[in-house]
Steps between C-alpha positions, in 0.01 A plus 500: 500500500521789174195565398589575164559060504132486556362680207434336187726632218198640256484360150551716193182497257552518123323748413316580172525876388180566249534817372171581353387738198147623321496766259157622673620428878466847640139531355371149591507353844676210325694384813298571794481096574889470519690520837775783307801617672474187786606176469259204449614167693426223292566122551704318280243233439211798378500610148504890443197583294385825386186572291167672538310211740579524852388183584753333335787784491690594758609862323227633316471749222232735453401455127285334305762452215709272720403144538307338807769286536805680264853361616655207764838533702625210667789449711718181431873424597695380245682085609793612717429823572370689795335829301185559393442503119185582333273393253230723310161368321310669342168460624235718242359317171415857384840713559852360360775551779853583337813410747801677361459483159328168519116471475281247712202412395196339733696270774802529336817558784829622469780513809600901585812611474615719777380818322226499253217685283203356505187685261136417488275744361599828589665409839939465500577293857900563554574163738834481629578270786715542822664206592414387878581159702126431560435162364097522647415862454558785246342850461380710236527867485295734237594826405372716231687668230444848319658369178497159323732286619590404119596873450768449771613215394550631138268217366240569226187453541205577244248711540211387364206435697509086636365264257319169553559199299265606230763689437242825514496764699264476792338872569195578730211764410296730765252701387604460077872559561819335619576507852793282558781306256503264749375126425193417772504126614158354541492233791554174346229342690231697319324338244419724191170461354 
């Protein structure tokens, strides 16, 4: 008997490119707590989260500007169809999530187009997807990028430091001055006396 009649024929995973940006990424250990450059195996049924809490993230980011719990993927297949689609939530009550040009607010989902921006703070996430035949399984690959992926893409994006819903500025202070544009999320859990 061929052997080659034995063997299983392997299924193609989808896979989810995230192409990842910072503006301080080579000076902060920002992504130490993401598998980059190796694919992640994730199962269909398991949402993709990535914030600051391990616990409940699978990918976490080093920084206390990101959210404990900041965004959702999901994998769903559309009625009739055999590839993966996915959904994104935005997870953070703090940090507004903008999909394309489109901005989510706490819970709020939109469906991903095969290639998309997403921005949250100071962080661009390039996610493109690469269809596979998988219907149970899909994995996720993280790279970083030098430049902002809105600079490739010719899209602009302003510069001003990330504003809550106050519509101020957040800025913290060490020692009397400035030390960061970026806005600091408290937890939510902690009561403020």
């Amino acid at each position: 008997m061929n052997i080659n009649s034995k063997l299983e024929t392997e299924e193609l995973l989808t896979c989810l490119h995230i192409h990842i940006y910072h503006p301080n990424q080579a000076s902060r250990p920002l992504f130490q707590n993401l598998p980059l450059n190796q694919p992640y195996h994730m199962d269909a049924e398991d949402p993709l989260r990535l914030g600051r809490d391990g616990q409940t993230c699978i990918f976490v980011l080093n920084d206390t500007s990101v959210s404990r719990k900041q965004l959702s993927v999901q994998a769903y297949r559309k009625a009739g169809s055999h590839f993966l689609s996915f959904m994104i939530q935005n997870m953070s009550q703090k940090v507004k999530l903008v999909v394309g040009g489109s901005e989510l607010r706490y819970l709020e989902r939109a469906e991903l187009d095969d290639k998309v921006l997403l921005r949250f703070g100071r962080y661009e996430l390039l996610i493109w997807q690469e269809p596979g035949d998988s219907e149970h399984k899909y994995e996720v690959l993280f790279e970083t990028c030098n430049t902002p992926p809105s600079q490739e893409l010719g899209i602009d994006v302003p510069c001003n430091p990330p504003v809550m819903d106050t519509g101020f500025p957040l800025r913290s202070f060490e020692n009397g001055g400035p030390a960061s544009q970026e806005p600091l999320e408290s937890d939510e859990t902690v009561i403020l006396v």
